[in-house]
C-alpha positions, 0 to 999 in steps of 0.5 A: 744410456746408449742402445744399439741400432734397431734391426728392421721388422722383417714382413712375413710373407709366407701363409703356409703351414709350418709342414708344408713349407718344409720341402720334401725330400727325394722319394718321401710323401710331403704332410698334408697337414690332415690329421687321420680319423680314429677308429673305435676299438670296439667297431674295428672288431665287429667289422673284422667279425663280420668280414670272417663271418661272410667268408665263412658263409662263401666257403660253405655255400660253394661245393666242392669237387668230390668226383672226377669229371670221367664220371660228373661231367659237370663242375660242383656248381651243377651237380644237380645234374648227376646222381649220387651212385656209391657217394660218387656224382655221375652224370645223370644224362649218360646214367640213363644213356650208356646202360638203355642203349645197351640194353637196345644194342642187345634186344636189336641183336636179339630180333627184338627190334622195328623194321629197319626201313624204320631207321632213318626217321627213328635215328633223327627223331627219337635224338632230337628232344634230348639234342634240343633239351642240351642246347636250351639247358646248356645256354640258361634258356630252361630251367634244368628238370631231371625229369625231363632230362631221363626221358629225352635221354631214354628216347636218345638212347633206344636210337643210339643203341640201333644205331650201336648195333647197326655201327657194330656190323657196319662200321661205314654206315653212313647214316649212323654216321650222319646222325652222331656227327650232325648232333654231336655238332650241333651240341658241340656248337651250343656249349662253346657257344655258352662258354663264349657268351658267359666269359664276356657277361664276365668281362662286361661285368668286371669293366661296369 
């Protein structure tokens, strides 16, 4: 019996795994070899329930905006800040302002009013608790009182309604001028200040 000539064993010398000796074709992810971990059921729903569940509990506790900032003057998360006058929130601070220094405008026009050599020191002092009580609730350094809000912005107001009455007859006083300017600036200062500080926590925040 004749056979045939023996072929030569041929010595394998690649190791790799069968996926991996493929190559990969242009744009198409090469097989790791991994296999994927299976997910239970049963604990894929209760992480899903869970997630929905905290969602849920996010959008409840944001307040939403229900009145426009002509009146608020805050965003819903600082609407501790107004009152609710006719289901509306108004801003607590020009609540007590705008109608007292009014009522101070009218008494002044009435005779009922200190004597003027007083003005100078009632126009920077009586503002000056209100202007100090912006700055430090503006910049998170107190906490907010509405308390102390009405009262600072009662003593503001019997000032302001002066100065009101004074601005009405003179329309160039320079010192009623002085005083809006001086403090409104300083308040000005003091909220895009916060604004700045805020908005880099953020970022900072963000970039950890």
């Amino acid at each position: 019996m004749q056979y045939g000539k023996a072929e030569p064993v041929r010595r394998i010398t690649d190791t790799r795994w069968p996926a991996e000796r493929v190559p990969a074709e242009a744009g198409m992810p090469r097989c790791s070899g991994k296999t994927a971990r299976v997910v239970d059921p049963d604990e894929l729903d209760r992480r899903i329930e869970a997630e929905l569940v905290s969602q849920r509990a996010e959008r409840e506790a944001t307040p939403l905006a229900d009145t426009t900032m002509f009146l608020s003057h805050h965003w819903p998360s600082r609407y501790d800040r107004c009152v609710v006058i006719g289901g509306r929130h108004v801003c607590r601070r020009c609540a007590v302002l705008y109608p007292v220094a009014l009522l101070t405008a009218f008494a002044v026009g009435t005779g009922l009013t200190w004597p003027e050599r007083f003005d100078p020191w009632v126009f920077w002092l009586l503002p000056l608790p209100g202007v100090i009580e912006f700055v430090l609730d503006v910049m998170g350094a107190v906490r907010h009182r509405p308390i102390r809000q009405i009262v600072v912005s009662a003593l503001l107001a019997v000032a302001y309604g002066k100065m009101l009455w004074r601005y009405w007859h003179h329309p160039g006083d320079g010192l009623v001028w002085a005083v809006v300017l001086v403090n409104t600036g300083i308040c000005l200062a003091a909220a895009l200040l916060a604004v700045t500080l805020r908005r880099n926590w953020v970022d900072v925040g963000d970039g950890g």
